[in-house]
Steps between C-alpha positions, in 0.01 A plus 500: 500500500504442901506141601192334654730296733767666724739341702304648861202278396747199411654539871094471629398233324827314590516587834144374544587145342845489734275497816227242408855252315678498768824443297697650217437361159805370264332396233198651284252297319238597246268226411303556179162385403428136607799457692385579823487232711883530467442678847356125637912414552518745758446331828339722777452796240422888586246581263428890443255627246583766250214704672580547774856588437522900473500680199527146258226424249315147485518250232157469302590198293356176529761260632682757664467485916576862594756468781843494620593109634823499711722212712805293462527253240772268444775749710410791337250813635235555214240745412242379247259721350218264412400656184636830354372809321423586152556831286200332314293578835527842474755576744801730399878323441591645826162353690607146358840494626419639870507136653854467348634820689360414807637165496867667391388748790419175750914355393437228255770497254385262239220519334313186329256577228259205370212537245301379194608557200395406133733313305677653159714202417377197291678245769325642769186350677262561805702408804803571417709737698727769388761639685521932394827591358396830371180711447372726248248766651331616253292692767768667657603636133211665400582710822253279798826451705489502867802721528381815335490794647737597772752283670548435822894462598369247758357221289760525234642665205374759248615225213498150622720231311289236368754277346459215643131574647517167577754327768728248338606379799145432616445357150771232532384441853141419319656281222666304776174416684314442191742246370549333869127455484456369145316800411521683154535822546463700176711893448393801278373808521193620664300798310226720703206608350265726633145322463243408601418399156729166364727530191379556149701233212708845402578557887614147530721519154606840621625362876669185334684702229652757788618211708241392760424147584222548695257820599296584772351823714735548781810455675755744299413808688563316857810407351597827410406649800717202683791576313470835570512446845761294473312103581621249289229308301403176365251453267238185410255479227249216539410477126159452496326497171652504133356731243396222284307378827222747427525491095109547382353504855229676490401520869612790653807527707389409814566162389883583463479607821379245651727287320798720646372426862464143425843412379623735837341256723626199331849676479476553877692190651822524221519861542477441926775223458691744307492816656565363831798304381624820373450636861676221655822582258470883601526358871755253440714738268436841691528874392805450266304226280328792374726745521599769235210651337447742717862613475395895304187537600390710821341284748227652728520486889233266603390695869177324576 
């Protein structure tokens, strides 16, 4: 099986976001649903939307802006993408982690995945935030992964390491902030579903008795496809709802959704104070604070 997405049509689409930037990215941001006026912090921002970038598919989910949002924030060069895509949308694995390649592709070395997540753990409620330690894909191994089919040499390895997926440097970096801020910062592991459709009572007893502490519809195969690629990534779950939130609701699940977009917006300012903190350390600390994950793993040639 051929690849829908080859690394010519990565070197387009990046080349095409390099002119209208005007700068080279360090750091890659994902912002997941109801977290996107994370991109306000930006002063003077380069806004780009996903259409008119070649070759990359739009979002079509409410609370999800569509476009790439780019500028300096607190020392460091950042690319946003203000809302991501979704296997659940129909597009292939390979479709959905595009935006990560080019921005690999465009130089950015870190890569910062938010989203919203359902909680699995009884001490968990809506607002809290959950730093990723690990993920479970349960996707990716029932064989949707966005590295099948051929390789390409130039974006990284036939069998990328994924142990740790998740930079502990970075990590530590985050628990620092968090606890100069008097934040609590919750840590577990972060379990992708396919969806659309929320979890069944066996689904959630099945994803709490393999590990995960909370679940969601994204972010594992950008990760993956980061790793491959050699980024380092840090993870954030903004745990939005709690199975028990929804017990005997009989509306249907546009309510949870809504819910999930509420608690985003409310989560907006603490997540802000955070992630730019976190920036601010990555400035203050430079490249070695995060140094050593990518230590194995083939790093691509960014050539915008």
């Amino acid at each position: 099986m051929s690849s829908a997405v080859n690394y010519e049509m990565v070197a387009h689409a990046a080349a095409f976001l390099a002119e209208r930037l005007g700068f080279q990215p360090r750091v890659a941001m994902v912002l997941g649903s109801g977290l996107s006026h994370l991109v306000d912090q930006i002063p003077d921002p380069v806004a780009i939307p996903y259409a008119a970038v070649p070759h990359m598919a739009v979002s079509t989910v409410a609370g999800h802006a569509g476009r790439f949002v780019g500028g300096a924030l607190n020392g460091q060069a950042v690319l946003m993408m203000q809302g991501r895509l979704h296997f659940y949308e129909g597009y292939s694995p390979d479709t959905i982690t595009f935006p990560i390649r080019v921005m690999r592709h465009l130089g950015a070395e870190i890569l910062i995945v938010t989203n919203a997540a359902g909680g699995l753990r009884p001490d968990f409620a809506a607002g809290d935030l959950m730093a990723i330690t690990d993920h479970i894909f349960l996707a990716g191994l029932a064989g949707h992964h966005p590295l099948r089919g051929p390789n390409d040499e130039r974006w990284g390895p036939r069998f990328p390491d994924m142990t740790p997926a998740y930079d502990p440097a970075l990590l530590d970096l985050l628990r620092q902030e968090a606890r100069s801020q008097g934040i609590t910062l919750w840590e577990g592991t972060y379990a992708m579903v396919s969806g659309p459709s929320y979890e069944t009572p066996a689904e959630i007893r099945f994803l709490r008795t393999v590990g995960a502490d909370a679940v969601g519809m994204s972010t594992a195969p950008e990760v993956v496809v980061a790793r491959h690629a050699g980024m380092r990534v840090l993870g954030i779950s903004l745990i939005t709802n709690v199975p028990q939130d929804f017990a005997g609701d009989t509306e249907d699940a546009g309510a949870m959704h809504k819910q999930v977009l509420a608690v985003g917006e409310h989560a907006v300012p603490t997540m802000a104070r955070l992630l730019t903190g976190l920036l601010g350390r990555l400035t203050a600390e430079g490249s070695a604070a995060v140094g050593g994950q990518g230590d194995g793993a083939a790093s691509a040639q960014p050539q915008p």
